[in-house]
C-alpha positions in Angstrom: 60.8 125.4 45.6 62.2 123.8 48.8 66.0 122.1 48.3 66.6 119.4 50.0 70.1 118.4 51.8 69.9 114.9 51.5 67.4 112.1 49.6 64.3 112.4 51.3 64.1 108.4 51.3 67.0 108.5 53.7 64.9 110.7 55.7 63.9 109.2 59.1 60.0 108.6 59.6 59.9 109.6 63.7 61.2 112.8 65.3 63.0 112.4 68.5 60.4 113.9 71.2 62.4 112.6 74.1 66.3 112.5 74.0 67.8 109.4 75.1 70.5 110.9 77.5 67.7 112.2 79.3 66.0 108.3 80.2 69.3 107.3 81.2 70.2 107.4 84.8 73.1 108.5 85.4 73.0 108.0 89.3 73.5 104.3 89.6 76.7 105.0 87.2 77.8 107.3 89.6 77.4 105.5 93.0 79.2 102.0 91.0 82.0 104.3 90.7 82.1 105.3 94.1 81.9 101.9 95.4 84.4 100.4 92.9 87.1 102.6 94.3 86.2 102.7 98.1 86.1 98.9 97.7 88.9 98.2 96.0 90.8 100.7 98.2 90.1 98.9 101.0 90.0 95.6 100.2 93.4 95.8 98.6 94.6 97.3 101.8 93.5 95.0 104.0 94.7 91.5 101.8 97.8 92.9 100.8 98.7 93.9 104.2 97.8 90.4 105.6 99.8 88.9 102.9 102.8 91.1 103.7 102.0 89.7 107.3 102.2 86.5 106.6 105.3 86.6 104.6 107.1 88.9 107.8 105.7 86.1 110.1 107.1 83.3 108.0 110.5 85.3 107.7 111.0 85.8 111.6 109.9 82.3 112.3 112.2 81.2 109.8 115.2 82.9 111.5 113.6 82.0 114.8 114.2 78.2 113.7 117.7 78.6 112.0 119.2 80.4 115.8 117.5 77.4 117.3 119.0 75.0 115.2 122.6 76.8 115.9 122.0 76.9 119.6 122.0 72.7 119.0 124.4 72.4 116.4 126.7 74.0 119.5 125.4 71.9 122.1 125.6 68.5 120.1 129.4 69.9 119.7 129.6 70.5 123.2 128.3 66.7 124.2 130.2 64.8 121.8 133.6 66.7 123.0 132.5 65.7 126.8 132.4 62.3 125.4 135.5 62.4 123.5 137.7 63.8 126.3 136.4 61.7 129.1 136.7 58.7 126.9 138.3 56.0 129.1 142.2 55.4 127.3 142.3 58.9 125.3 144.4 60.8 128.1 146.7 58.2 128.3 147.0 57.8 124.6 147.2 61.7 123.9 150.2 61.6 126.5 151.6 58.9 124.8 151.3 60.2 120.9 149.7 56.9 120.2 147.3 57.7 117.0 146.6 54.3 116.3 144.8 53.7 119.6 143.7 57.3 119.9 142.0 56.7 116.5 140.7 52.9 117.8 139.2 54.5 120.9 137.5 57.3 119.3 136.5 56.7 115.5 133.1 55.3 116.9 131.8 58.0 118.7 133.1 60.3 116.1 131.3 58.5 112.7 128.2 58.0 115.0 127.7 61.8 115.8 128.7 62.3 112.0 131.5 64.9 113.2 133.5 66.3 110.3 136.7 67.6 112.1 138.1 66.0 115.3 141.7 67.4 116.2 143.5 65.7 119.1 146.5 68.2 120.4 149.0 67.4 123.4 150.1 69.6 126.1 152.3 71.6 124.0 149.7 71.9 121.0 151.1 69.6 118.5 149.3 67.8 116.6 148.6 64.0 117.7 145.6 62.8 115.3 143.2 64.6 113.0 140.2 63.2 112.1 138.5 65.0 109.1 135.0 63.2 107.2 135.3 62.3 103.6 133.0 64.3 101.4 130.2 62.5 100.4 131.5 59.6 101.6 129.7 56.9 104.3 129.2 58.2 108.1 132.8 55.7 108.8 134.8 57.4 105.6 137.4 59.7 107.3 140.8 60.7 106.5 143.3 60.1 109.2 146.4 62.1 109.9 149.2 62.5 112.8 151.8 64.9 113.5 151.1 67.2 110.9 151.8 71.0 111.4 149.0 72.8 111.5 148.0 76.4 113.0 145.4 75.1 115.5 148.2 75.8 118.5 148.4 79.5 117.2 144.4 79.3 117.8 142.9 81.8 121.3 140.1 78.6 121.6 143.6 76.0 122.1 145.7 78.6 124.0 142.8 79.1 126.7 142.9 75.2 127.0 146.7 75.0 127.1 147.0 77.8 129.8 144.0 76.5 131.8 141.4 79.2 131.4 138.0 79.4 131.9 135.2 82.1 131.8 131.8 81.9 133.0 130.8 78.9 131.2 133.7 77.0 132.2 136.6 75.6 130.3 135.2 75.3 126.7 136.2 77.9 124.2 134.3 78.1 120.4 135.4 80.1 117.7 135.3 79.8 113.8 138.2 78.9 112.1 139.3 79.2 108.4 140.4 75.8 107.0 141.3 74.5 103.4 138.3 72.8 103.3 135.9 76.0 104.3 135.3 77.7 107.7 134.7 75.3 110.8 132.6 76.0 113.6 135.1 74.4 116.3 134.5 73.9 119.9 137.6 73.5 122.4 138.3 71.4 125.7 140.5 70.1 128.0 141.7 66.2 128.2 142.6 65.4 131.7 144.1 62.1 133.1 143.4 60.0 136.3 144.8 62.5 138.5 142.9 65.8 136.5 146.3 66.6 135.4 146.0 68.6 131.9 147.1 65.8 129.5 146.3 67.8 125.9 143.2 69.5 123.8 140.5 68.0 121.6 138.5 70.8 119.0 135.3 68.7 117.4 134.1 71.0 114.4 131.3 71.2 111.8 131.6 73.5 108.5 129.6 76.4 107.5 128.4 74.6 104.6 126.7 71.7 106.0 125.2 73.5 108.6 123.7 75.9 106.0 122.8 73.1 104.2 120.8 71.1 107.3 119.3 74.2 107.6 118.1 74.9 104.5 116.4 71.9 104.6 114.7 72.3 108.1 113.4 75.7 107.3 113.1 76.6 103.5 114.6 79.3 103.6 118.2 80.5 102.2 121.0 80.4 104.3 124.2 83.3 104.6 126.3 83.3 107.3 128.7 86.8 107.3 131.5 87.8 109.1 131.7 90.5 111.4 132.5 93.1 108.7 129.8 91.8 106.4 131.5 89.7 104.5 129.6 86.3 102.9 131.6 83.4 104.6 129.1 80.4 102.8 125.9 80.7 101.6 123.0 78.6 99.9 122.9 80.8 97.8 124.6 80.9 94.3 126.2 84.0 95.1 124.9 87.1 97.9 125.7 90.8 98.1 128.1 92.0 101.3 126.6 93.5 104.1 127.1 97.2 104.7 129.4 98.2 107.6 126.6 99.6 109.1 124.3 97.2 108.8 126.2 94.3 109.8 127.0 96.8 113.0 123.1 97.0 113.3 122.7 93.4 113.1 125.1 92.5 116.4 123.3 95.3 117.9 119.9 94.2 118.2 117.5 92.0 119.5 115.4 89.3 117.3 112.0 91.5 117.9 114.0 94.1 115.9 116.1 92.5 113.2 117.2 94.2 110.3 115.8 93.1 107.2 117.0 94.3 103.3 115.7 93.0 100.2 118.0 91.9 97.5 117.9 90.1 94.2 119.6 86.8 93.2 120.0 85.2 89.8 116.8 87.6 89.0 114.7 86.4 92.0 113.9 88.9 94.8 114.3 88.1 98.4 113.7 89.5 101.6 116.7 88.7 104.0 116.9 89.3 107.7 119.7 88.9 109.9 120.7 89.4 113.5 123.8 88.1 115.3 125.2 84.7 115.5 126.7 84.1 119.1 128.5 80.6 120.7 129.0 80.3 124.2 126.5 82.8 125.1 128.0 85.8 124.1 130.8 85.3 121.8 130.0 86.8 118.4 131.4 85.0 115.3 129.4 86.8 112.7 126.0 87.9 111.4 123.8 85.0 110.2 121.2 85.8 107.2 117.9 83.9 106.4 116.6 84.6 103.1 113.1 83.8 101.7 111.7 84.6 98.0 109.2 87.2 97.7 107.7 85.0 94.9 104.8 83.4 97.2 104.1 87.0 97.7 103.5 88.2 94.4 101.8 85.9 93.7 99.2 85.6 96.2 99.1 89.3 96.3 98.2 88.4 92.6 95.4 86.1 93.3 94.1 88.3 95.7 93.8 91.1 93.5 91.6 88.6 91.1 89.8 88.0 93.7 89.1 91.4 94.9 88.3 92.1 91.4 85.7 89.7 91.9 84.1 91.2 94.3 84.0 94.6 92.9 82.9 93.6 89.7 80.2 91.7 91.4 79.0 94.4 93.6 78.7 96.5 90.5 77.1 94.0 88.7 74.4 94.3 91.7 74.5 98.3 91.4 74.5 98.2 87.6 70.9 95.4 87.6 68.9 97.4 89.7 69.6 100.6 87.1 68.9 97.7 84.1 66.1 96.5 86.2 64.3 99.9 86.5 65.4 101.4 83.1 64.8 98.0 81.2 61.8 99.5 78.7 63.6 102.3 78.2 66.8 100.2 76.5 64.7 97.0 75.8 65.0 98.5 72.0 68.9 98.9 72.3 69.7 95.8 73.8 67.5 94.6 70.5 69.7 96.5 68.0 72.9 94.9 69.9 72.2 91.6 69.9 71.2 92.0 65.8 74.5 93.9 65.6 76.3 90.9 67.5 74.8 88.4 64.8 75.7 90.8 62.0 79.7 90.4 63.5 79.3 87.1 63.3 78.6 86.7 60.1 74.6 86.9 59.9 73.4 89.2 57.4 69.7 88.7 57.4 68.7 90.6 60.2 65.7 93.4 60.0 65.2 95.1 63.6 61.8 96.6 64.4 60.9 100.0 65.0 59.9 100.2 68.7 60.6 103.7 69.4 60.3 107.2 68.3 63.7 108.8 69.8 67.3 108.5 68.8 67.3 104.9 68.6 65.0 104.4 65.9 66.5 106.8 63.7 69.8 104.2 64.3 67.4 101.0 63.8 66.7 102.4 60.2 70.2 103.2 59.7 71.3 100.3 60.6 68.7 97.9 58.6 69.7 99.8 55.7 73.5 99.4 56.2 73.0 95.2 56.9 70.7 95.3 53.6 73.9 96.9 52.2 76.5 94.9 53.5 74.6 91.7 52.2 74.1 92.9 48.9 77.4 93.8 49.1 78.8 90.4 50.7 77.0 88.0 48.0 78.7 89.8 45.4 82.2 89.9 47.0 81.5 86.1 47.5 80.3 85.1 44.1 83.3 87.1 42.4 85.6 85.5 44.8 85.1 82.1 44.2 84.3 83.1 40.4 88.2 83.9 40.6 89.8 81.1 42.8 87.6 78.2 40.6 89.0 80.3 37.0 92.6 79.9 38.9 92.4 76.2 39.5 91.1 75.2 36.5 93.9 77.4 34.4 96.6 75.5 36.9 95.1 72.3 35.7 95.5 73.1 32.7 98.8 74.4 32.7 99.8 71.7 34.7 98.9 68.2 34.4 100.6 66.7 37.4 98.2 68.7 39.8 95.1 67.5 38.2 93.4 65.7 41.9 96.6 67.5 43.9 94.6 70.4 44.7 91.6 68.7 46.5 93.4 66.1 48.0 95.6 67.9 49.4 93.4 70.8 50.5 91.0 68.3 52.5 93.9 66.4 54.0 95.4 69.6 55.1 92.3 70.8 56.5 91.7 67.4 58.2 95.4 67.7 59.8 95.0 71.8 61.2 91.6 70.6 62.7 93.6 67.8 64.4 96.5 70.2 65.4 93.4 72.9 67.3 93.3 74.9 64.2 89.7 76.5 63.6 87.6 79.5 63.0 88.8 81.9 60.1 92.5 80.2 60.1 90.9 77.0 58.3 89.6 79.3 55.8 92.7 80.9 54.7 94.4 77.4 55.1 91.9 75.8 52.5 92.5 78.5 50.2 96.4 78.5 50.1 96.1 74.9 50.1 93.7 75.3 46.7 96.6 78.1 45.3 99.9 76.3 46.7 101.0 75.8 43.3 99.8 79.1 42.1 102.9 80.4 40.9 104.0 77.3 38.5 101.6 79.4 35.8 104.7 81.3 36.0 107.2 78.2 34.6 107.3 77.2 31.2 105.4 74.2 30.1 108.6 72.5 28.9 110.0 72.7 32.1 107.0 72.1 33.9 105.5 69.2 32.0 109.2 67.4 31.3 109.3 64.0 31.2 112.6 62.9 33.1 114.6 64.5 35.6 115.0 68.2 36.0 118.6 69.5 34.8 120.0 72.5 37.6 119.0 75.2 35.3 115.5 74.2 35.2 115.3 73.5 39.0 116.4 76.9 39.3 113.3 78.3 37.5 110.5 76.0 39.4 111.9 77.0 42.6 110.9 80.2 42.1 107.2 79.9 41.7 106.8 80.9 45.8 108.1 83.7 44.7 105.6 84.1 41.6 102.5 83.3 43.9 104.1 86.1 46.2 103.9 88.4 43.3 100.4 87.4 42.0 98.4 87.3 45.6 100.1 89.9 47.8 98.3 92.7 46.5 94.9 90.6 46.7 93.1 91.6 50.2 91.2 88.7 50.6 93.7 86.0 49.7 97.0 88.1 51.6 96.1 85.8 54.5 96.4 82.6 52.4 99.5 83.7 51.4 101.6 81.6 53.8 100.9 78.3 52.1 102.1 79.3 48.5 105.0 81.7 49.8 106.3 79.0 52.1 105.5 75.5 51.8 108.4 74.6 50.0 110.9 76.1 53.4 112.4 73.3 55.3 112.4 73.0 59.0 116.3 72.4 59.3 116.7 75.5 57.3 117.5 74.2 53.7 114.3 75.1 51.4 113.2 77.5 49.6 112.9 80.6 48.7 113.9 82.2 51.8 115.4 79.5 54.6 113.5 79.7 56.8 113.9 77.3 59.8 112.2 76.1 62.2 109.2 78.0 63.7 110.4 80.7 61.6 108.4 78.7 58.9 104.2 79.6 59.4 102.4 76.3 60.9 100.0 76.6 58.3 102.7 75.7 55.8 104.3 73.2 58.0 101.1 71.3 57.9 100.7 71.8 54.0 104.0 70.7 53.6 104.2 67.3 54.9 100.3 66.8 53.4 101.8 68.0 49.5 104.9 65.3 50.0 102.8 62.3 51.2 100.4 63.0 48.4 103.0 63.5 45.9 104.7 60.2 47.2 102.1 57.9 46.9 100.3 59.2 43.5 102.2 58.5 40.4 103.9 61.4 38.7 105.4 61.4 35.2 108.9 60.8 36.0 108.0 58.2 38.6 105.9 55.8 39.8 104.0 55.9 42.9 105.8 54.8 46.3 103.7 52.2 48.5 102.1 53.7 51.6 103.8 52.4 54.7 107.6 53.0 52.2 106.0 56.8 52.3 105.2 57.1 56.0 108.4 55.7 57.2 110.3 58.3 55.0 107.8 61.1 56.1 109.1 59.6 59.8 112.9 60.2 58.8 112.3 63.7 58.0 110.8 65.0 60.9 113.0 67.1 62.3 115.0 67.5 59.2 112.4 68.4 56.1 109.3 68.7 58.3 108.3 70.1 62.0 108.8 66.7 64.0 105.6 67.6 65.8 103.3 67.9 62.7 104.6 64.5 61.3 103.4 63.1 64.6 99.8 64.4 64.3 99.6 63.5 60.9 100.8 59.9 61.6 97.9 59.9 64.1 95.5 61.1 61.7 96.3 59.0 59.3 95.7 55.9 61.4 92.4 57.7 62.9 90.9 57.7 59.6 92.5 54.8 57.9 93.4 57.5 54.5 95.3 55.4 51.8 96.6 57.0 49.2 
């Protein structure tokens, strides 16, 4: 007597006379590898590092433009103070400590250049007229003011002019000054009469933050202007990190071909920064100047490139991989049968046989898996058929239990579902959504029939006790696989967006959308059907109230589709 292991109808019909590992060819696997990684190595390399390139170009250029930009801010200073001091009248009105003529002779040429500071000084460095632009004010809005005591004779720029130096750009001194209104770039000369006798001083200045600000503009790029020690003077920024001591010395020290650069983060956005020297007059150092660009536009293009090498790679397997599929394709014709039947079965198609092609491995897993579809089927149409069995016994015992739902259930069900279709619901969702919508009132089997079925209003008691059959239909369907997903409607269509329902206050998107939507379909069909404590409301009386709510009893959004849908599809009640 022979004993058998297993049934012998399970038994496979073939033997496996060639294994399958041995018809598949591992070589093309092998050299896609290869190429995946030698391609991607050097791809990456080469984009990323032109990127990078880019971005270092863009940076220099960018500081490039913003010492250029300087360079003229100084020399339009420069020009304007020729102007100023050689200004027929302004010697003899300095000499005289006339402002009013002073300010006559000069407000022109001062609102025309759209100066900001103008400071008009005799021979002894008093103060004769000062001249200062009104923030945000027109180009002729300044602020006038005479013999006011101010520091500007205690200033190296107004004692050169005042002892008649010069150095080897002549007799105009620069330097940056710290004012109440913010540092000043200011720019010294000499006023001499008739007879080129020293007759006073005039500084023309511009401030820090306007000239970050032009700047800003002209290059895109952030703008910091430091002191000597490191220290952030102004900035475009919302706030910047100091500058070491060594690396503001670095900065004075080199040339623009070898800038520093350091990287730093602001409000959560990283930059790149690079700085060198800021000079007037040639040689004079003031500070170390700062242009800042975001390292966004790099990540992300080094993002897109990576897609797009990814491309390439996958499509240079793709190439590798067909001429493998190509040569190997009546080898795996039968497997690429048994997956495309095992693709239908996932989506839902049961009735799928696959024939018996070959006699290795893979038949042995056709039969097995015709046997488990046949299974699964069988097995499906019974699930099915007890399923509904169950859900129809439910909603006809609600019906009977309670006679105010009778019609409730299916209209609102196919409403809801019209509304989650309009709101780019589909698939499996609609499912669970149609069968919460069915059960939504589930858990009144749980509420006496008194209270239930009472004709007149509800005392506080009895409210009580209804609103606690979410919390029945909770109890009933939670331990229930195939309904656990259908849950939300029952559980939760009776929450409030503003917080105030019930059972559990929810608010907001805290509530599921699936019983948002239910929610304002259940009101507009309890509104407009009669009930046995009321009447039933007209239409438009409805929609106008289901308008009111949004926002406080329903999500202000769903109200708006469903406004929409019901004007789509003309529904009356």
């Amino acid at each position: 007597m022979t004993t058998l292991d297993h049934d012998s109808s399970l038994q496979p019909s073939v033997r496996v006379r060639v294994p399958i590992r041995v018809k598949i060819t591992l070589p093309y696997l092998l050299l896609s590898l290869v190429l995946a990684v030698a391609a991607a190595y050097l791809t990456t390399q080469l984009v990323i590092e032109n990127i990078e390139e880019r971005f270092n170009k863009q940076l220099y250029e960018a500081g490039k433009i913003s010492s250029e930009l300087m360079v003229s801010y100084e020399t339009q200073l420069l020009e304007t103070l020729r102007l100023l001091a050689n200004l027929q009248g302004v010697s003899d009105s300095v000499l005289a400590k006339d402002p009013n003529t002073l300010r006559s002779l000069t407000l022109g040429i001062v609102a025309n250049d759209r100066l900001e500071a103008v400071e008009f000084l005799d021979l002894h460095g008093n103060h004769v007229l000062s001249m200062r632009h009104r923030p945000g004010g027109n180009p002729e809005d300044y602020d006038f003011t005479t013999g006011e005591q101010t520091t500007f004779s205690s200033l190296e720029i107004v004692k050169g002019i005042l002892f008649r130096k010069s150095d080897d750009r002549g007799d105009k001194f620069a330097d940056l000054v710290e004012t109440d209104s913010g540092y000043y770039l200011y720019i010294a000369g000499p006023i001499y009469d008739s007879q080129y006798n020293l007759a006073g001083a005039v500084l023309v200045g511009r401030s820090l933050k306007t000239m970050a600000a032009d700047m800003r503009a002209s290059t895109f790029a952030q703008l910091t202007f430091y002191d000597l020690s490191g220290n952030p003077m102004e900035s475009t920024l919302p706030f910047t990190q100091n500058l070491t001591s060594e690396v503001a010395l670095l900065s004075t020290s080199t040339g623009d071909t070898s800038s520093p650069k350091r990287n730093i983060t602001v409000a959560n956005i990283p930059f790149t920064e690079i700085l060198g020297v800021w000079e007037v007059r040639g040689n004079y150092q003031l500070g170390v100047m700062g242009v800042a660009i975001s390292q966004n536009p790099v990540i992300q293009a080094s993002t897109g490139s990576r897609w797009r090498i990814f491309f390439i790679v996958a499509t240079a397997n793709f190439l590798i991989i067909l001429i493998g599929v190509n040569l190997a394709n009546r080898i795996t014709e039968p497997l690429i049968q048994l997956v495309q039947a095992a693709v239908k079965v996932s989506k839902g198609n049961l009735n799928i046989k696959v024939k018996t092609q070959t006699n290795d491995e893979i038949s042995i897993l056709t039969e097995a898996f015709n046997t488990m579809v046949a299974s699964l089927n069988q097995s499906q149409m019974e699930l099915i058929k007890a399923y509904d069995s169950t859900l129809e016994g439910w909603a006809k015992a609600l019906e009977l239990h309670d006679s105010e739902t009778e019609g409730h259930s299916g209209r609102v069900t196919r409403l809801t579902l019209r509304l989650a279709e309009a709101m780019g619901i589909q698939g499996e969702e609609l499912v669970s959504i149609r069968r919460g919508s069915l059960l939504h009132d589930i858990g009144k089997m749980g509420i006496p029939d008194s209270i239930l079925n009472k004709n007149g209003p509800l005392t506080e008691q009895e409210l009580e006790i209804v609103r606690k059959h979410p919390i029945h239909a909770y109890n009933m369907l939670k331990d229930i696989d195939y309904l656990r997903s259908a849950l939300e409607i029952p559980y939760c269509h009776h929450e409030k967006w503003d917080g105030t329902g019930y059972p559990r206050g929810l608010k907001g998107e805290q509530i599921p959308i699936s019983a948002r939507i239910f929610a304002v379909v259940d009101v507009f069909d309890a509104l407009v059907n009669d009930r046995p404590y009321r009447r039933a409301m007209p239409q438009e009386e409805v929609i106008r109230y289901l308008q009111e709510q949004g926002g406080k009893h329903f999500d202000p959004k769903v109200v708006e589709v469903f406004m929409r849908v019901i004007r789509e599809n003309g529904l009356t009640a």
